[in-house]
N, C-alpha and C positions, 0 to 999 in steps of 0.2 A: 557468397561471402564478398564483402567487399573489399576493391582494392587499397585504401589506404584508410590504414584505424588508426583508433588512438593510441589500442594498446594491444601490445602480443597477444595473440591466443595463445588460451592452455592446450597442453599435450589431448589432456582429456574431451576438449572442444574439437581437437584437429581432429581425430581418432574415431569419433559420433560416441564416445560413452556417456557425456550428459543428455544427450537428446535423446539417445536409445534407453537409460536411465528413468527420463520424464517420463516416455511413452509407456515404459512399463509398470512406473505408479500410477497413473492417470488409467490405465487401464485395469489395474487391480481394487481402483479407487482408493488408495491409502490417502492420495492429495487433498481429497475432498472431506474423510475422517479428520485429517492434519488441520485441514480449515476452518473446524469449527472446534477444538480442543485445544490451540494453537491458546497460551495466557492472553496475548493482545484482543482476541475475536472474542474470548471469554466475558472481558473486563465491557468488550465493545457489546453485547448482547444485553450485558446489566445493565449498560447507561440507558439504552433505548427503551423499555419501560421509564425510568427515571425522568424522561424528559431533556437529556442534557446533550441532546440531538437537535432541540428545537430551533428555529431562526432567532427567538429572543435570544436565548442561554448561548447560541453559537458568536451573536453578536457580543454581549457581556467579556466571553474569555476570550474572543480578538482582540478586542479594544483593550485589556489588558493585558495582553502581548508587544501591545504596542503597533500595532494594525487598525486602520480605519477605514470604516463602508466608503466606498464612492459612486458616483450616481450608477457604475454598471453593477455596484450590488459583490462586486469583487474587493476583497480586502490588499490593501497596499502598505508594506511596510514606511513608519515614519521615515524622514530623511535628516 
């Protein structure tokens, strides 16, 4: 752990029950079940047939964000 954070640890952090916690679903596999039933990963499974993963389509709803390509190909919020 490090010496100086931003923020208090929890009881539950100082104590190892999240980590002893992880280890126990990661080992039972529930995480990995979690992973792919989870609504976000759902929704994200549908787009990827759809095509709304593609470089065109990903360019389109940036630039409509308000973000533009720059020559590294990285999007940069307008100023």
């Amino acid at each position: 752990m490090k010496l100086i954070r931003y923020r208090k640890p929890s009881v539950k952090t100082l104590l190892g029950y999240t980590r002893a916690k992880r280890k126990l679903r990661r080992a039972v596999g529930i995480s990995q079940v979690e992973g792919w039933t989870r609504p976000s990963r759902v929704k994200q499974r549908i787009k990827y047939p759809l095509g709304l993963y593609s470089p065109a389509v990903r360019i389109i709803r940036n630039t409509t964000k308000g973000r533009f390509p720059s020559f590294l190909g990285l999007f940069n919020r307008k100023k």
